[in-house]
PDB file of N, CA, C and O in Angstrom:
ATOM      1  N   UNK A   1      72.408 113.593 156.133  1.00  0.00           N
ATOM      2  CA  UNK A   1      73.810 113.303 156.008  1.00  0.00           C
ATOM      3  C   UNK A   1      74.552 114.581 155.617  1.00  0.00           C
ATOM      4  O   UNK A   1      73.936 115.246 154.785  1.00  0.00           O
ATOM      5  N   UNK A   2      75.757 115.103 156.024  1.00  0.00           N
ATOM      6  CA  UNK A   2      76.460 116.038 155.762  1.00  0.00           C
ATOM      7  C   UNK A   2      78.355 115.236 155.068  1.00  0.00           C
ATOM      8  O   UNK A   2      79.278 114.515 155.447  1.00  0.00           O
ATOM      9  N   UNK A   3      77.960 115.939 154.043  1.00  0.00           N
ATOM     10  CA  UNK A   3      79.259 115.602 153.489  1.00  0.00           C
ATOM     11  C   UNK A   3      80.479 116.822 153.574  1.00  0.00           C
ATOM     12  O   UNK A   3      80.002 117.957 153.571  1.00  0.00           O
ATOM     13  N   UNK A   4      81.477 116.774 153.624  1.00  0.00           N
ATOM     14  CA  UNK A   4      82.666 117.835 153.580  1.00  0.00           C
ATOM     15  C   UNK A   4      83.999 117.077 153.257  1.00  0.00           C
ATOM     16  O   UNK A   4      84.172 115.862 153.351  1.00  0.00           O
ATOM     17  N   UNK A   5      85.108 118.229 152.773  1.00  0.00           N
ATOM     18  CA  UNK A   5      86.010 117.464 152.128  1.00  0.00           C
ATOM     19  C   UNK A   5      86.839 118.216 154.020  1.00  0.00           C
ATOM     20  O   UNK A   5      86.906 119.401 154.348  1.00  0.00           O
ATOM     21  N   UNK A   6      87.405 116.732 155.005  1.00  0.00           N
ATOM     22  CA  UNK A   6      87.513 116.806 155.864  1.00  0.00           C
ATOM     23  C   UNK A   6      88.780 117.682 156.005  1.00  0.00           C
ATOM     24  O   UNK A   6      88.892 118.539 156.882  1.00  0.00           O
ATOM     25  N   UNK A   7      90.039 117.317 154.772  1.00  0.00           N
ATOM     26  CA  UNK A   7      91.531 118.320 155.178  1.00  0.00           C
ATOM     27  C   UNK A   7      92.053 117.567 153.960  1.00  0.00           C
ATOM     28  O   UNK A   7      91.506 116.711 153.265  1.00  0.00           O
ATOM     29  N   UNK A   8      92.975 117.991 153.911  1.00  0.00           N
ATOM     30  CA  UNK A   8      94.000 117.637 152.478  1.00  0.00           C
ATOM     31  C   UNK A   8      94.629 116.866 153.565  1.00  0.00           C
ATOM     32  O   UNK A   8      94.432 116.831 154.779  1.00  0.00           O
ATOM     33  N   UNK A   9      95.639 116.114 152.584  1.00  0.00           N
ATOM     34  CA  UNK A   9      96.722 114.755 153.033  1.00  0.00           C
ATOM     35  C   UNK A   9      97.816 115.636 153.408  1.00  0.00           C
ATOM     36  O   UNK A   9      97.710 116.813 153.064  1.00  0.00           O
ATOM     37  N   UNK A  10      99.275 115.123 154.321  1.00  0.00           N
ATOM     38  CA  UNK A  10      99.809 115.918 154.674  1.00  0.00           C
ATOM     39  C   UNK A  10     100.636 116.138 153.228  1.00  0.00           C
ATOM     40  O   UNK A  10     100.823 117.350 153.123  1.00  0.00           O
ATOM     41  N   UNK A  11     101.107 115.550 152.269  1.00  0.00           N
ATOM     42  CA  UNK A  11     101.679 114.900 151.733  1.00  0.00           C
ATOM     43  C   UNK A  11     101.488 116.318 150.141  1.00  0.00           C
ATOM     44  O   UNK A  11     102.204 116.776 149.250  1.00  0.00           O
ATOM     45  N   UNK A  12     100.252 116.453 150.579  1.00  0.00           N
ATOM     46  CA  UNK A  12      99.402 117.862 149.470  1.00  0.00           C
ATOM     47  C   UNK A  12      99.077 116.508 148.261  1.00  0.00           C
ATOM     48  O   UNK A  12      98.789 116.774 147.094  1.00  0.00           O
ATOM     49  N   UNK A  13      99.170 115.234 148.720  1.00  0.00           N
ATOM     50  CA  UNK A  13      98.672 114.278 146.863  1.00  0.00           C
ATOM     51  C   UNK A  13      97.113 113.790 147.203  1.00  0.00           C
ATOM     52  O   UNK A  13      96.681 112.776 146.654  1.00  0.00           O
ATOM     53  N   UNK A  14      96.340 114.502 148.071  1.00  0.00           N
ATOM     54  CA  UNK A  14      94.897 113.527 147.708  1.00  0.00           C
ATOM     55  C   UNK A  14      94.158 114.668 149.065  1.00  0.00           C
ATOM     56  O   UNK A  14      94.692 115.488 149.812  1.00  0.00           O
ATOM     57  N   UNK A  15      93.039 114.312 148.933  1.00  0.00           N
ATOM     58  CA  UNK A  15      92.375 114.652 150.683  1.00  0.00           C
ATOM     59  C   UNK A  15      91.148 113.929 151.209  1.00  0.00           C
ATOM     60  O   UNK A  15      90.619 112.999 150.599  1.00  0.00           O
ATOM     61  N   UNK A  16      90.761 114.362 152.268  1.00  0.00           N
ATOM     62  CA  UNK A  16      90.068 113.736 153.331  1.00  0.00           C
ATOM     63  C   UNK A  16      88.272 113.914 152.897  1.00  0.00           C
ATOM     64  O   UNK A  16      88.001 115.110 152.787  1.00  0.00           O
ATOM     65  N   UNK A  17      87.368 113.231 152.707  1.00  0.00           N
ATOM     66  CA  UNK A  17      86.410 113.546 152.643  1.00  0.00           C
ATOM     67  C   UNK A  17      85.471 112.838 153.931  1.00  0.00           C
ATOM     68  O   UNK A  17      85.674 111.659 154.219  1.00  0.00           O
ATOM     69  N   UNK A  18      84.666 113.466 154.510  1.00  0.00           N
ATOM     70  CA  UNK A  18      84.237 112.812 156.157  1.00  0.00           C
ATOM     71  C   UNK A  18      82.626 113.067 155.820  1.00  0.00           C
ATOM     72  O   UNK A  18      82.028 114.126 155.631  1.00  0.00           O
ATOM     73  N   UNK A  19      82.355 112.276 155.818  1.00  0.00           N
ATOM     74  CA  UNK A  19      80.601 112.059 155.683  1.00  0.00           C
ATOM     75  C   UNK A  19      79.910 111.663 157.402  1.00  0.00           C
ATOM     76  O   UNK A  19      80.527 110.967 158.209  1.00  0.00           O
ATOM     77  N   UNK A  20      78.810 112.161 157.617  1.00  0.00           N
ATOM     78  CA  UNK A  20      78.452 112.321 159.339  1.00  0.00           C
ATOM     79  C   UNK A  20      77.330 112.093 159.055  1.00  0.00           C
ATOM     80  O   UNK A  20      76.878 112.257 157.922  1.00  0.00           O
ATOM     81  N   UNK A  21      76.617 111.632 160.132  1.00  0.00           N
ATOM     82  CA  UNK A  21      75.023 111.264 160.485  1.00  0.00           C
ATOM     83  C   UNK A  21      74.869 110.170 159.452  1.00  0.00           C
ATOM     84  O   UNK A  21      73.939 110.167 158.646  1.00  0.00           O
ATOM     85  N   UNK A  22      75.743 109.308 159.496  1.00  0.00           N
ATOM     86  CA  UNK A  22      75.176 107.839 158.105  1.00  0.00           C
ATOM     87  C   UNK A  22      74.550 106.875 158.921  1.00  0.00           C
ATOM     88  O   UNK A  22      75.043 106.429 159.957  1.00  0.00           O
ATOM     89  N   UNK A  23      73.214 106.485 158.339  1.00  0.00           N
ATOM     90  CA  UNK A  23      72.273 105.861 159.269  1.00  0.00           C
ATOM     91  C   UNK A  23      72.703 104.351 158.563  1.00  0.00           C
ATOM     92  O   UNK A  23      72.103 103.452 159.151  1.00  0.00           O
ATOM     93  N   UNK A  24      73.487 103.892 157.579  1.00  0.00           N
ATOM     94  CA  UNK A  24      73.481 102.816 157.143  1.00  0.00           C
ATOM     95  C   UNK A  24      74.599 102.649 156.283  1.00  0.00           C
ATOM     96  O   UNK A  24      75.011 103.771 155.988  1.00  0.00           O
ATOM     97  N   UNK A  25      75.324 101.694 155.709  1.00  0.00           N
ATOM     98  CA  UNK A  25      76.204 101.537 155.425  1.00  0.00           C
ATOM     99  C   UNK A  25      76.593  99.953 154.446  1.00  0.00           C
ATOM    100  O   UNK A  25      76.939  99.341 155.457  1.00  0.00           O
ATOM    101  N   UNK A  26      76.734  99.172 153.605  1.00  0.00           N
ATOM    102  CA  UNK A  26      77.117  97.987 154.210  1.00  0.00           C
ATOM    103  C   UNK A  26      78.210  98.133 152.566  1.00  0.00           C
ATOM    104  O   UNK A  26      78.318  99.183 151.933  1.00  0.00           O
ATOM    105  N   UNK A  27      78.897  96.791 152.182  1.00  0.00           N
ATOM    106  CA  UNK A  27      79.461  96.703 151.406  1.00  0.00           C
ATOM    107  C   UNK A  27      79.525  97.178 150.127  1.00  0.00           C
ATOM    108  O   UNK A  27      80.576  97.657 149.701  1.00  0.00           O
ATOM    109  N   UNK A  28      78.140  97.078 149.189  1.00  0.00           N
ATOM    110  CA  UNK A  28      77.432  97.449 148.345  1.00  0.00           C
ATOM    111  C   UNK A  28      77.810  98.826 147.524  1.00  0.00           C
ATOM    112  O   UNK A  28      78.180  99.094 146.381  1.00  0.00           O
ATOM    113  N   UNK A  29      77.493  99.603 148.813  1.00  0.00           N
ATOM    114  CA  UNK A  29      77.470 101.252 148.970  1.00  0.00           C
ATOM    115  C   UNK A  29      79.281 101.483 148.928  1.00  0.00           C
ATOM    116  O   UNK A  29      79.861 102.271 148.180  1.00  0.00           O
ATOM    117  N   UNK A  30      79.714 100.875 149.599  1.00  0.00           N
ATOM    118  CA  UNK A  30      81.311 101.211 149.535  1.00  0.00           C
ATOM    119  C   UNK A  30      82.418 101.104 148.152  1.00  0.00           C
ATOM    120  O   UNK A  30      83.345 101.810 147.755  1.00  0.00           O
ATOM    121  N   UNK A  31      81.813  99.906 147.703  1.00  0.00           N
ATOM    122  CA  UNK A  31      82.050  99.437 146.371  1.00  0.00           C
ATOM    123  C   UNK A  31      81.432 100.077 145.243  1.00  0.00           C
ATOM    124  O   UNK A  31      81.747  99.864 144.073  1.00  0.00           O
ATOM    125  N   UNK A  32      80.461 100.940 145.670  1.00  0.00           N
ATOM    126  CA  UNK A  32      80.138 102.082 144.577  1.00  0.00           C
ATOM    127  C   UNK A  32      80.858 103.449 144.757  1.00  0.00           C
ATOM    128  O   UNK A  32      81.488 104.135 143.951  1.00  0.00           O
ATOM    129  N   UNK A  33      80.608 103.599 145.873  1.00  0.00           N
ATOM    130  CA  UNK A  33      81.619 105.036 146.220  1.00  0.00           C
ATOM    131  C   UNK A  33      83.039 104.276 145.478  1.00  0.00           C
ATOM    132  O   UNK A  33      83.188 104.656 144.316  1.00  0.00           O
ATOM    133  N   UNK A  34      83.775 103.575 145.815  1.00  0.00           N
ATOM    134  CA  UNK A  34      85.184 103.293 145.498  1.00  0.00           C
ATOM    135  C   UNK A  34      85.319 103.471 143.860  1.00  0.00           C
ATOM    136  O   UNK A  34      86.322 103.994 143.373  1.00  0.00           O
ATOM    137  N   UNK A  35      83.961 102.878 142.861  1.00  0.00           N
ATOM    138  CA  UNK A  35      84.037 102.720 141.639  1.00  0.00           C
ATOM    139  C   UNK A  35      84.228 104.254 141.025  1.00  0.00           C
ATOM    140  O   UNK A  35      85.019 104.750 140.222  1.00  0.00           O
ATOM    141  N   UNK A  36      82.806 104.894 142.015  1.00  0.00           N
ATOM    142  CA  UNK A  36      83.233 106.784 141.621  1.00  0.00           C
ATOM    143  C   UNK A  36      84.462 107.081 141.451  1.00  0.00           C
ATOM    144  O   UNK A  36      85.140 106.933 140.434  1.00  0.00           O
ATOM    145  N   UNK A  37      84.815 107.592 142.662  1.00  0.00           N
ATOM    146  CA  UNK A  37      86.067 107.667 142.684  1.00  0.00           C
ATOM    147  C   UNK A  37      86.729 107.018 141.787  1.00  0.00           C
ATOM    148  O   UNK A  37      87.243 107.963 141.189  1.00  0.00           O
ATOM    149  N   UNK A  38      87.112 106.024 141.227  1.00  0.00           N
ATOM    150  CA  UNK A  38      88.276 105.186 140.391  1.00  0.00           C
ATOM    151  C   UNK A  38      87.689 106.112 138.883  1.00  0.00           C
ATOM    152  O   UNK A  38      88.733 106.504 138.363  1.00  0.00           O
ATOM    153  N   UNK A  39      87.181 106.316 138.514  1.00  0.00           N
ATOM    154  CA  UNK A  39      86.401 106.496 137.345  1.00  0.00           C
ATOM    155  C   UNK A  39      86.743 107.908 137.699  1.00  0.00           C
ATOM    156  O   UNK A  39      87.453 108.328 136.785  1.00  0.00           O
ATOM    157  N   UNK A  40      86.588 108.715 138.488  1.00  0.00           N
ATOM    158  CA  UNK A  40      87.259 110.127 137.963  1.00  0.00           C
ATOM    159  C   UNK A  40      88.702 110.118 138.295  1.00  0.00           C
ATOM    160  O   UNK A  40      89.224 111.216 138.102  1.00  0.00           O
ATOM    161  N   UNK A  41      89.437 109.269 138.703  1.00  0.00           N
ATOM    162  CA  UNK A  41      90.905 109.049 138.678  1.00  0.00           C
ATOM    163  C   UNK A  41      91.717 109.102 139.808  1.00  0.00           C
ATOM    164  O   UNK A  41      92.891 109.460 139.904  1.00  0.00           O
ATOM    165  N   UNK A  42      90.772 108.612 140.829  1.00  0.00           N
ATOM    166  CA  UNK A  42      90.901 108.511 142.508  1.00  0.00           C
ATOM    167  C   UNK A  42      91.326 107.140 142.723  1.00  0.00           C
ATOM    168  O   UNK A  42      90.886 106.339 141.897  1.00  0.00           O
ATOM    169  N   UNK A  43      92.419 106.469 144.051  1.00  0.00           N
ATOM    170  CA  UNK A  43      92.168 105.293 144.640  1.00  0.00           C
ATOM    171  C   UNK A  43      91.665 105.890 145.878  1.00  0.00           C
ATOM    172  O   UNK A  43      91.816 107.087 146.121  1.00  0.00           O
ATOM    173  N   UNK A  44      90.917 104.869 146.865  1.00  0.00           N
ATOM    174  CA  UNK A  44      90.667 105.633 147.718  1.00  0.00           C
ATOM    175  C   UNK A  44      90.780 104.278 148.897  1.00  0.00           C
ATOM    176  O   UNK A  44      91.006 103.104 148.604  1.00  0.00           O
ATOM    177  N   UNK A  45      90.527 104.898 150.415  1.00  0.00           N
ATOM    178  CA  UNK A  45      90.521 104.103 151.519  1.00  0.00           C
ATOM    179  C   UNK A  45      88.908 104.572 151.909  1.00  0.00           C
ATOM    180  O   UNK A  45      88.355 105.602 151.524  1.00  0.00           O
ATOM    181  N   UNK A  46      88.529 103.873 152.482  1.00  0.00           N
ATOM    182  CA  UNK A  46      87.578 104.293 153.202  1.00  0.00           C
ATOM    183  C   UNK A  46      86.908 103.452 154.607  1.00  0.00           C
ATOM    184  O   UNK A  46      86.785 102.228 154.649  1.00  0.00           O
ATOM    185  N   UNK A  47      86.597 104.199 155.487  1.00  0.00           N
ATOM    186  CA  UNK A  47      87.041 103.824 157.083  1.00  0.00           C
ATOM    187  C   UNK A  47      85.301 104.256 157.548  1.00  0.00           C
ATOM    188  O   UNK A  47      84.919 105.425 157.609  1.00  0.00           O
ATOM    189  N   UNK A  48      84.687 103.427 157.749  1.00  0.00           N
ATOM    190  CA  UNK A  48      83.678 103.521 158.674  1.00  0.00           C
ATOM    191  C   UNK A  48      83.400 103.730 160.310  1.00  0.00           C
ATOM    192  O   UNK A  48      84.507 103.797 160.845  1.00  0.00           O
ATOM    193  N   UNK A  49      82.480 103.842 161.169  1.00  0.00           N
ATOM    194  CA  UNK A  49      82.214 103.902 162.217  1.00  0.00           C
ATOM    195  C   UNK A  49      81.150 104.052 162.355  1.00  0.00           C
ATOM    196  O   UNK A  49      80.819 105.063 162.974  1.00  0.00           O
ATOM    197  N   UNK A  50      80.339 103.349 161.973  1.00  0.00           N
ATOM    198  CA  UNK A  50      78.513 102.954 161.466  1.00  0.00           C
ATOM    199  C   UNK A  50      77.824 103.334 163.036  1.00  0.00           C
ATOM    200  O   UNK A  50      76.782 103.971 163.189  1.00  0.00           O
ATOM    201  N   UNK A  51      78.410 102.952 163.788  1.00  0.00           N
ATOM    202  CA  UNK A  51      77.815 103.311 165.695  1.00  0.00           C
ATOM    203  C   UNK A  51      77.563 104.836 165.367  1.00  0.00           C
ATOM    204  O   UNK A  51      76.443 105.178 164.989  1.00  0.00           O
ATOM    205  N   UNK A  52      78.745 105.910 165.525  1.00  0.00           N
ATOM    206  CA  UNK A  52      78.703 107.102 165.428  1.00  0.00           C
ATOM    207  C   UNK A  52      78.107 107.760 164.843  1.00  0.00           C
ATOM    208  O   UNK A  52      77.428 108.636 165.377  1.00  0.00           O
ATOM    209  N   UNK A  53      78.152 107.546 163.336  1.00  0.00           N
ATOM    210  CA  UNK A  53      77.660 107.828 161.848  1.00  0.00           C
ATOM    211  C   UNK A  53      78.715 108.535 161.382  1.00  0.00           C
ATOM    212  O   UNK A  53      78.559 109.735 161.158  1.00  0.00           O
ATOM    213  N   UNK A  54      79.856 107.966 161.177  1.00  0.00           N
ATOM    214  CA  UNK A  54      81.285 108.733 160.465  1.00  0.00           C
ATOM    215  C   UNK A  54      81.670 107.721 159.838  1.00  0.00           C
ATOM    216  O   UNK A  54      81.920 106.561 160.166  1.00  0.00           O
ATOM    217  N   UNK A  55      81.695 108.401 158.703  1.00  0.00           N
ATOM    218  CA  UNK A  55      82.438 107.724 157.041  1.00  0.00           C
ATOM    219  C   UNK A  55      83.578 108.535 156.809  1.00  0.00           C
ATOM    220  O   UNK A  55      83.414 109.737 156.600  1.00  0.00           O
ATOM    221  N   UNK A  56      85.017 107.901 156.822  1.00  0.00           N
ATOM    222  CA  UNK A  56      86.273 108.810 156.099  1.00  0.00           C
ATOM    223  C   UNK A  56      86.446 108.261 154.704  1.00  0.00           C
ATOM    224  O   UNK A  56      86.128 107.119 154.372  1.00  0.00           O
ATOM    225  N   UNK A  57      86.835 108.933 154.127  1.00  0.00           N
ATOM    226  CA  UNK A  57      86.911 108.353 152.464  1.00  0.00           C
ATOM    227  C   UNK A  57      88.720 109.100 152.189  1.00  0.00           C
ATOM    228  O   UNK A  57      88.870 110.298 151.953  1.00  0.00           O
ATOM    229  N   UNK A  58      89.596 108.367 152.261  1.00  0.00           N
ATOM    230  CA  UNK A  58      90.918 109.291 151.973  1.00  0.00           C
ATOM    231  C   UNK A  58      91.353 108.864 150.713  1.00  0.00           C
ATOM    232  O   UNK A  58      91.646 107.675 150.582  1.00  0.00           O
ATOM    233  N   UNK A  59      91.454 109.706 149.668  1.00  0.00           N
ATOM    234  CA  UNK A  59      91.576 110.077 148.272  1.00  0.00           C
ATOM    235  C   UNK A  59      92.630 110.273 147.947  1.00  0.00           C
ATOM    236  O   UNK A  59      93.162 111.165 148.609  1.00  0.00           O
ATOM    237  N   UNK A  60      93.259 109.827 147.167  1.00  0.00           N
ATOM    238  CA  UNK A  60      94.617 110.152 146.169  1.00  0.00           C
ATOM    239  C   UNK A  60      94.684 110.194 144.784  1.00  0.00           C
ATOM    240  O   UNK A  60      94.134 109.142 144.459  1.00  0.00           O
ATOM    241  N   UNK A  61      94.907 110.572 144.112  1.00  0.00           N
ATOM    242  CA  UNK A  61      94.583 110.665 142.746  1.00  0.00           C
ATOM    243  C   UNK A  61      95.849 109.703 142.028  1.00  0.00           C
ATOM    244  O   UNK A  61      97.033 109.714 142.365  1.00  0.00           O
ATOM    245  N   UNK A  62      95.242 108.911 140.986  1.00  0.00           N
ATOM    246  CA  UNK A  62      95.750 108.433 140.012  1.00  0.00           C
ATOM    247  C   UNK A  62      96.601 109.662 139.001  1.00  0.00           C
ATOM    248  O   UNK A  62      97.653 109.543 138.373  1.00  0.00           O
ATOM    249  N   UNK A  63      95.994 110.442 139.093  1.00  0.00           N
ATOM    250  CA  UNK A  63      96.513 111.299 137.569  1.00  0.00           C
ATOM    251  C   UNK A  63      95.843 112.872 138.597  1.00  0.00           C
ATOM    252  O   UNK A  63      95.213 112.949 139.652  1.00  0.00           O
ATOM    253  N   UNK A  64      96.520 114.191 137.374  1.00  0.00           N
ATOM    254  CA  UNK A  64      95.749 115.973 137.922  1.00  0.00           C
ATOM    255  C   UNK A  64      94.268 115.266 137.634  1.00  0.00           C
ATOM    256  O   UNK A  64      93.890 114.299 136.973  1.00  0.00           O
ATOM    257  N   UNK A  65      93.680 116.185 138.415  1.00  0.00           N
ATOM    258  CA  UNK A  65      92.129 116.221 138.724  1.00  0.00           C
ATOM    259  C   UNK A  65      91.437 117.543 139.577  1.00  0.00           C
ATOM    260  O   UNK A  65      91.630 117.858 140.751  1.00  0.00           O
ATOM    261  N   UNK A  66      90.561 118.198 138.550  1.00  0.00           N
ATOM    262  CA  UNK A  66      90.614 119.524 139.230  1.00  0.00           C
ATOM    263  C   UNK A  66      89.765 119.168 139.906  1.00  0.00           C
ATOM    264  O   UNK A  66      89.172 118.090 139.910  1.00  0.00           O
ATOM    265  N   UNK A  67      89.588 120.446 140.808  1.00  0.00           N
ATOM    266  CA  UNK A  67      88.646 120.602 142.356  1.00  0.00           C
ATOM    267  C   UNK A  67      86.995 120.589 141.794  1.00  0.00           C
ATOM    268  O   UNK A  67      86.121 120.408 142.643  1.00  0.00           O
ATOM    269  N   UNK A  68      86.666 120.751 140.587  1.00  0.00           N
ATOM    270  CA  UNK A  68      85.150 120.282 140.346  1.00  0.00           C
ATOM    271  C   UNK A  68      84.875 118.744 140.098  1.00  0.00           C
ATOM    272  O   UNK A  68      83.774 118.248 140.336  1.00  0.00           O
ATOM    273  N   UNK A  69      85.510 118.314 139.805  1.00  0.00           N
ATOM    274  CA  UNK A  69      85.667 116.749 139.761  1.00  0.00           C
ATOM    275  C   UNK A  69      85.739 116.288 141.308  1.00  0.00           C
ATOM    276  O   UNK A  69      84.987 115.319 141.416  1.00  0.00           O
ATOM    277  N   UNK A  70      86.243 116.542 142.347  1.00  0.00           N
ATOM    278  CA  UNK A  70      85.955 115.988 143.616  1.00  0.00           C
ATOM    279  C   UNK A  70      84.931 116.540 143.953  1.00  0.00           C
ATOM    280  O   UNK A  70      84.162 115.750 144.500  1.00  0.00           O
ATOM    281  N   UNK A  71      84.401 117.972 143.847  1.00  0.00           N
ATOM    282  CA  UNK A  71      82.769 118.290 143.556  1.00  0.00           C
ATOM    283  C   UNK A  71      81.831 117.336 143.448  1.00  0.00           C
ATOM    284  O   UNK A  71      81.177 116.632 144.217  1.00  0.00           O
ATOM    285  N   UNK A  72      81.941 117.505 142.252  1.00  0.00           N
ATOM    286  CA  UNK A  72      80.923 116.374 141.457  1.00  0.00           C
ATOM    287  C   UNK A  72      81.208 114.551 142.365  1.00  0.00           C
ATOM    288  O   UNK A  72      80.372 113.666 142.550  1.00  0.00           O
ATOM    289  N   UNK A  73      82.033 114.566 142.573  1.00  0.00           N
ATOM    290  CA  UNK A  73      82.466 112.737 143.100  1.00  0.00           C
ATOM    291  C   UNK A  73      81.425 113.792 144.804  1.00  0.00           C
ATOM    292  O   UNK A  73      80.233 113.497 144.721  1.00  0.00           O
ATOM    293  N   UNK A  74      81.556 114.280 145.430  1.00  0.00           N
ATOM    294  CA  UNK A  74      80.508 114.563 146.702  1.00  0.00           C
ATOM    295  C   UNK A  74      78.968 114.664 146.574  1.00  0.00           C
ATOM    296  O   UNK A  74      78.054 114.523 147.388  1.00  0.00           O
ATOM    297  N   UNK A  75      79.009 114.923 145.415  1.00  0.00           N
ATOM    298  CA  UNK A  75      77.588 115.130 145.379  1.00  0.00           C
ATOM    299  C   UNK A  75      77.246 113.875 144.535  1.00  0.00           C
ATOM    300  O   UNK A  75      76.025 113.760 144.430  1.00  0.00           O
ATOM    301  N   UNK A  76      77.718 113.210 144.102  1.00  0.00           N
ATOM    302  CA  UNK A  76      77.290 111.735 143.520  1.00  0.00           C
ATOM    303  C   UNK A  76      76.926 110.468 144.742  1.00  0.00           C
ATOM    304  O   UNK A  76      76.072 109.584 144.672  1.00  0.00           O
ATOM    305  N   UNK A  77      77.866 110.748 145.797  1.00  0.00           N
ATOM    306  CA  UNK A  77      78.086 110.441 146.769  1.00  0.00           C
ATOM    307  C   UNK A  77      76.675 110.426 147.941  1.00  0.00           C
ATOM    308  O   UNK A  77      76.310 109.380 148.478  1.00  0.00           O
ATOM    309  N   UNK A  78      76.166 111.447 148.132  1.00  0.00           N
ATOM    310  CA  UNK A  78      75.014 111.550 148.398  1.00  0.00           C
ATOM    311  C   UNK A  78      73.810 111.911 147.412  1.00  0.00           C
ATOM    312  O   UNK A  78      72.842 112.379 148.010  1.00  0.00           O
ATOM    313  N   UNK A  79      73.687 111.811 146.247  1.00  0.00           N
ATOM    314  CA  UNK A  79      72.869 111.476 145.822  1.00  0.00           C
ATOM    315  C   UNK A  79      72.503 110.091 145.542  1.00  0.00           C
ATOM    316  O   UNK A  79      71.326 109.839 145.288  1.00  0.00           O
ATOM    317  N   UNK A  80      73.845 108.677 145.571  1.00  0.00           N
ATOM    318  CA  UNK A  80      73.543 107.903 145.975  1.00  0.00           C
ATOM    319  C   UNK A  80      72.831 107.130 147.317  1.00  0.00           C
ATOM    320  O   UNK A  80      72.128 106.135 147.493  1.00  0.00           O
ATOM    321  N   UNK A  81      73.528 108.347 148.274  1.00  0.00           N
ATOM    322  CA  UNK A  81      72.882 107.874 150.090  1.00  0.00           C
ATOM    323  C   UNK A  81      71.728 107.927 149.942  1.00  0.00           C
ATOM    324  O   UNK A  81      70.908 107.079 150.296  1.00  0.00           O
ATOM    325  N   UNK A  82      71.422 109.480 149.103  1.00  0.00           N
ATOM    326  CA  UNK A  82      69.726 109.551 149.839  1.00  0.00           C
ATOM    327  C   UNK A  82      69.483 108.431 148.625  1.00  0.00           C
ATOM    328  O   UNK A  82      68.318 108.083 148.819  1.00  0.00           O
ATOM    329  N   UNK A  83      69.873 107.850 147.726  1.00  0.00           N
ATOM    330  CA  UNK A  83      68.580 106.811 147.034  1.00  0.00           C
ATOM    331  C   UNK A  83      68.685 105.614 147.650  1.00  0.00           C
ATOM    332  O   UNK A  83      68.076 104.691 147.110  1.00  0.00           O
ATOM    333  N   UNK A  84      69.119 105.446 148.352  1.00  0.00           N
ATOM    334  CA  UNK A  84      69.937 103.941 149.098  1.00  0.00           C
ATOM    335  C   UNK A  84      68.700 104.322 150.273  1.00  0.00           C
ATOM    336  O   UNK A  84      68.029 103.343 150.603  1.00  0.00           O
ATOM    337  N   UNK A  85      68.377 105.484 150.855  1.00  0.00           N
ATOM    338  CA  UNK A  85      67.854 106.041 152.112  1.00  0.00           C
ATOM    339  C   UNK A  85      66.116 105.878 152.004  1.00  0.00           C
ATOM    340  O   UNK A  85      65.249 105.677 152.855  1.00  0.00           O
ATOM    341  N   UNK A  86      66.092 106.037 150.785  1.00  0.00           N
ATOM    342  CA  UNK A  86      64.565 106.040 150.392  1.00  0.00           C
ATOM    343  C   UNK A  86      63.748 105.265 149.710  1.00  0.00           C
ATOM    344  O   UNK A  86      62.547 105.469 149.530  1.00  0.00           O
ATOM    345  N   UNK A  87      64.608 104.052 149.185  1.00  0.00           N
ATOM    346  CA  UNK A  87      64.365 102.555 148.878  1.00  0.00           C
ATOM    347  C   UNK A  87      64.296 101.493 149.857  1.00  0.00           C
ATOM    348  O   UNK A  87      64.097 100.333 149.496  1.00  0.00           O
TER     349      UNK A  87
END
């Protein structure tokens, strides 16, 4: 799985994070990503295409939130995939 933060919003209040090659997906997993996010001070959307393997996750922040904090929310992110991947 490759994660990247896809583009900022046009708006400059949140940005794009696009996750590729996702072999699986279902409710579970979305509702944890969403909780991340809320918990470092994100609402978020997030838009599947499970055929392809493209996950959009579009982010806005509740409150400032520096750029290691959406860091850390990417790499939580797939360190959840791969444990979801290997169970």
């Amino acid at each position: 799985m490759k994660c990247e933060i896809y583009g900022e919003l046009l708006n400059g209040n949140g940005v794009k994070i696009r996750l590729s090659n996702v072999e699986y997906i279902d409710e579970n997993i979305i509702s944890d990503w969403k909780a991340i996010l809320k918990h470092n001070g994100y609402t978020s959307v997030i838009q599947h295409e499970i055929s392809s393997g493209f996950v959009t996750i579009t982010c806005r922040p509740t409150g400032k939130i520096p750029l290691i904090n959406i860091t850390i929310i990417l790499l939580g992110i797939v360190l959840i995939l791969r444990f979801m991947h290997v169970v």
